[in-house]
C-alpha positions in Angstrom: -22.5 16.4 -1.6 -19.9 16.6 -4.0 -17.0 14.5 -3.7 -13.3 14.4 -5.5 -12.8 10.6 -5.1 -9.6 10.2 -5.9 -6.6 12.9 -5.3 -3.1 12.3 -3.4 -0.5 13.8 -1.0 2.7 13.4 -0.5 5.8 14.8 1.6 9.3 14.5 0.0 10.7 15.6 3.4 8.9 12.3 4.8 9.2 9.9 2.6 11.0 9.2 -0.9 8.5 8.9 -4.0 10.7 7.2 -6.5 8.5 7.3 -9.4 8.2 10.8 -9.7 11.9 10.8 -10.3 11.3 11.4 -14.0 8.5 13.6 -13.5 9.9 17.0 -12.8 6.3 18.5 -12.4 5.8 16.0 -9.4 9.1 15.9 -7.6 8.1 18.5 -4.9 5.8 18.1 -2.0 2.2 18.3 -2.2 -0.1 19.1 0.6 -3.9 18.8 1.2 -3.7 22.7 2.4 -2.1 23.2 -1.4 -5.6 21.5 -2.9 -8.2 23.2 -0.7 -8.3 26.0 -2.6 -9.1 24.4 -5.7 -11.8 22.3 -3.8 -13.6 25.1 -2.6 -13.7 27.3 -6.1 -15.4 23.8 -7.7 -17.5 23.7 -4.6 -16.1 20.2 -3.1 -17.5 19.0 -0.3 -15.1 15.8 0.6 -12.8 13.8 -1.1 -11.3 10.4 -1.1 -7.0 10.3 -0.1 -5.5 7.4 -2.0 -2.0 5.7 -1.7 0.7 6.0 -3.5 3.8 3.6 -2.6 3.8 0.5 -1.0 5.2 1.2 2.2 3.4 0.3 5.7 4.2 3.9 7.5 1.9 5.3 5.0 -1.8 4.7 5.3 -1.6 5.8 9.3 0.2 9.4 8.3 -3.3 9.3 5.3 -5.8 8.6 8.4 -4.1 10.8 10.4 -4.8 13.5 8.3 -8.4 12.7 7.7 -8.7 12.7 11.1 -7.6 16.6 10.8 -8.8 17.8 7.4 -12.8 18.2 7.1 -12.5 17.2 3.1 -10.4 14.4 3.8 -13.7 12.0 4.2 -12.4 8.6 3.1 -8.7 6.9 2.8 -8.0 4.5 0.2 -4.6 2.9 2.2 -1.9 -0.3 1.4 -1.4 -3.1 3.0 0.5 -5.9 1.9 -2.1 -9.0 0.4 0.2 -11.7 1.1 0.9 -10.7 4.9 -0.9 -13.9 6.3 -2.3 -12.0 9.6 -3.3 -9.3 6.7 -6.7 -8.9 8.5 -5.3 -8.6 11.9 -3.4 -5.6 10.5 -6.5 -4.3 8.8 -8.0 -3.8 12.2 -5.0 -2.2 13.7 -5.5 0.2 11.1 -8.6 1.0 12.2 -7.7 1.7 15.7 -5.5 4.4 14.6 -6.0 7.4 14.7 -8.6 8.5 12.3 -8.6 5.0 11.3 -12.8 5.2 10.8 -11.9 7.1 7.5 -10.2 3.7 5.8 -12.8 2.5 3.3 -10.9 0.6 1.0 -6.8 -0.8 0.7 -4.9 -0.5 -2.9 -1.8 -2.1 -4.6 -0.2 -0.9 -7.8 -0.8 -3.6 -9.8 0.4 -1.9 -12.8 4.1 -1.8 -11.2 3.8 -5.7 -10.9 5.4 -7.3 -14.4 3.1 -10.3 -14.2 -0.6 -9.6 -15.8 -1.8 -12.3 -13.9 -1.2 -11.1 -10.4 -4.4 -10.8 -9.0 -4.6 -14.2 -10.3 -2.1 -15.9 -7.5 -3.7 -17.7 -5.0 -2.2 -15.4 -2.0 -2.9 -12.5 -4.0 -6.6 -13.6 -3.9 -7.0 -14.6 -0.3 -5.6 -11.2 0.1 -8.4 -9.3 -1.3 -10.9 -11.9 0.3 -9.4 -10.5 3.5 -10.0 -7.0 2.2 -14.1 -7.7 1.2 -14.4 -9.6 4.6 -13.8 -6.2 6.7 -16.0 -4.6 4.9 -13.5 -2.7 2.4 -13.1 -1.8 -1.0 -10.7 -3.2 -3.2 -9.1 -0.3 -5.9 -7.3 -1.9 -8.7 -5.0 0.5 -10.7 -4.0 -1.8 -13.4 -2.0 -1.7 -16.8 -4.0 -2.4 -20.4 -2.6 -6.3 -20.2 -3.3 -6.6 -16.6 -7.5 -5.8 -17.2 -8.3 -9.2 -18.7 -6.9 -10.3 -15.3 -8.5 -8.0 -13.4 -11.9 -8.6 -14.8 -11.9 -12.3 -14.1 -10.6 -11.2 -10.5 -14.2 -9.0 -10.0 -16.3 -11.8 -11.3 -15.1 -14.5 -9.6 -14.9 -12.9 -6.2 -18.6 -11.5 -5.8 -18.8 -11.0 -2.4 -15.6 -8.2 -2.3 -16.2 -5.0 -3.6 -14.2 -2.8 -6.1 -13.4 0.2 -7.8 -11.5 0.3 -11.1 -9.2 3.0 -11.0 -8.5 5.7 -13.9 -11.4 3.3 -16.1 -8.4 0.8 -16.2 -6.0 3.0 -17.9 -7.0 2.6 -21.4 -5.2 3.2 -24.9 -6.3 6.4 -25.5 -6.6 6.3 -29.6 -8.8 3.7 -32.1 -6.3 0.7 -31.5 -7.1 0.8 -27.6 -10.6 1.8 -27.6 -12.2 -1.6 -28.9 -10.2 -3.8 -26.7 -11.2 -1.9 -23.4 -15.0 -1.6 -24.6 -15.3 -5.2 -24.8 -13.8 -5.5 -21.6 -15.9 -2.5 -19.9 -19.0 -4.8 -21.1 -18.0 -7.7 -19.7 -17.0 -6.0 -16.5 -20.5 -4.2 -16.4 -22.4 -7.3 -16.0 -20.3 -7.8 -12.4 -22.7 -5.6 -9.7 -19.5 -5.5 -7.3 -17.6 -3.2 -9.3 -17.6 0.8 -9.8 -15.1 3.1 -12.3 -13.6 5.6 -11.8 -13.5 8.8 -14.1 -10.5 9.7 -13.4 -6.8 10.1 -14.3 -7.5 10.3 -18.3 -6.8 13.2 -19.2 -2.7 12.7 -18.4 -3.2 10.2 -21.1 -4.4 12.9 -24.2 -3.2 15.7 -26.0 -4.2 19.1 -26.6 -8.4 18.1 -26.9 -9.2 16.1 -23.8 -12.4 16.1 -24.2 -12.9 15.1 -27.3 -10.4 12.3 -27.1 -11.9 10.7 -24.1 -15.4 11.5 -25.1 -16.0 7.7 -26.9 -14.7 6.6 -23.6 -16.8 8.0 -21.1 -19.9 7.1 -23.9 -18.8 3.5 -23.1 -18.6 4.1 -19.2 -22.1 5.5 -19.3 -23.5 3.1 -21.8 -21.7 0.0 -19.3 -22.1 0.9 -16.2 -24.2 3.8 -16.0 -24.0 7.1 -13.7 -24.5 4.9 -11.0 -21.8 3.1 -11.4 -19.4 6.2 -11.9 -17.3 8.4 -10.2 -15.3 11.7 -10.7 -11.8 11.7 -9.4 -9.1 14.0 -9.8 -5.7 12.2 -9.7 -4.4 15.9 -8.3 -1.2 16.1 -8.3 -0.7 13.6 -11.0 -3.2 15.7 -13.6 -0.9 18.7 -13.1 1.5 17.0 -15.4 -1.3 18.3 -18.7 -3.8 20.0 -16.6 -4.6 21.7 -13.6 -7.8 21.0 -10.7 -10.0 23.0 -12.4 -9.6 22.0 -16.4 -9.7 18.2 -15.0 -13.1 18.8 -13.0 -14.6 21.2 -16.6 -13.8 17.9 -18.7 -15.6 15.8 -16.6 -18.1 18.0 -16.5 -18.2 17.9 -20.6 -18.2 14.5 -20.5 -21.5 14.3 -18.8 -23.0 17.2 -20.1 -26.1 15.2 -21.6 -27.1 13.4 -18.4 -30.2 14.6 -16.6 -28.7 16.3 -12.8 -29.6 13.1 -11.0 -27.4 11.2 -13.1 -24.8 14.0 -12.7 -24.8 14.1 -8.9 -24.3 10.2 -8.9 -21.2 10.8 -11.2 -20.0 13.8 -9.0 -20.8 12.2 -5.3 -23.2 9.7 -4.5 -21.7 7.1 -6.2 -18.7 7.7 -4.3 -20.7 8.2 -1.3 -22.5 4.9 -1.8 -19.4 2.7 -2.9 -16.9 4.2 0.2 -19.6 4.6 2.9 -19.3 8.6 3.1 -22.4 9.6 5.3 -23.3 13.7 4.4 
């Protein structure tokens, strides 16, 4: 099974997406029918929906299309952290329909202006609340917010997580040593996975070859098993369509043996999310 595991959707009609207000490329509507295409010429078998604002009437329009659309397998949804009865409101999610899809909640941290944020106390019960039904947390964090976010993995074992986008790194020789350190230390957490995904928005004309020393750290750290490809469609259409995102991951794993490959490009993800074939 090969799974995308981590793409969006989003109706302007619906809902307002403010920060795509600046983003020309991104200021339309974008529909799962608009992706299936794409998915079927790279021969995906299910993928992984993933929030985008921080709005409640959200995640239950996300289940409700996995409960319709066969590749919609899994739904990464929001919910507020510091919402005391957050995991009463967890389980009402569930009971919605499609609601068997949510595997995991997500906030942007990187909107937050304090690095420490999933340092605050509420913030951290939060995510407890998260691990304790059996979700995954996704952090989607800025380069100054990692440090925080590392110490937020390690010192809650029992949740599990998923770094988004391989914590947005620097793309360039000033960012890479910084974030390798980091990737180690994270690596030696066993509640943690990464996500390949959303990088190549952050190169130039040679994606590949940028992001190459990158993805050698990934695999060095955390190892195929430990990785996942992702997408980030629509967001990648801003440098690159479905198809050149999917090739560069490909090049990026070119040297791993096809077991390795199929953990990058699905069982990971199915392991980490709970998709069953």
């Amino acid at each position: 099974m090969r799974i995308d595991a981590h793409h969006h959707v989003w109706d302007l009609a619906a809902r307002d997406q403010p920060w795509t207000r600046d983003l020309p490329a991104l200021r339309r509507t974008f529909t799962a029918t608009e992706l299936r295409p794409a998915l079927g010429r790279n021969a995906i078998d299910a993928t992984v929906l993933v929030q985008t604002i921080a709005v409640p009437e959200e995640t239950p329009e996300l289940l409700s299309l996995a409960a319709e659309d066969s590749h919609v397998r899994a739904v990464v949804g929001w919910t507020s952290l510091t919402d005391p009865g957050i995991a009463d409101r967890l389980a009402q999610l569930r009971e919605l329909p499609g609601g068997s899809a949510l595997v995991g909640i997500r906030h942007g941290i990187q909107d937050e202006t304090d690095p420490g944020w999933t340092a605050r106390p509420e913030v951290r019960r939060g995510i407890e609340a998260v691990g304790a039904a059996g979700l995954v947390y996704d952090l989607l964090v800025r380069p100054d917010q990692l440090p925080d976010a590392v110490r937020t993995v390690r010192e809650l074992p029992d949740v599990r997580f998923v770094l988004d986008h391989a914590g947005n790194p620097v793309i360039g020789a000033d960012g890479l040593t910084p974030w390798t350190s980091l990737m180690t230390e994270l690596a030696d957490c066993p509640n943690v996975a990464v996500k390949l995904s959303g990088l190549v928005t952050r190169t130039g004309a040679d994606p590949a070859r940028a992001l190459r020393p990158y993805a050698d750290v990934l695999l060095a750290t955390m190892g195929p098993d430990r990785l996942m490809y992702g997408s980030d469609w629509p967001v990648c259409l801003l440098t690159a369509d479905y198809d050149d995102v999917l090739a560069v991951v490909e090049t990026l794993t070119d040297q791993l043996s096809a077991d390795e490959r199929e953990a990058v490009f699905g069982t990971t993800a199915a392991r980490w999310y709970g998709i069953a074939p």
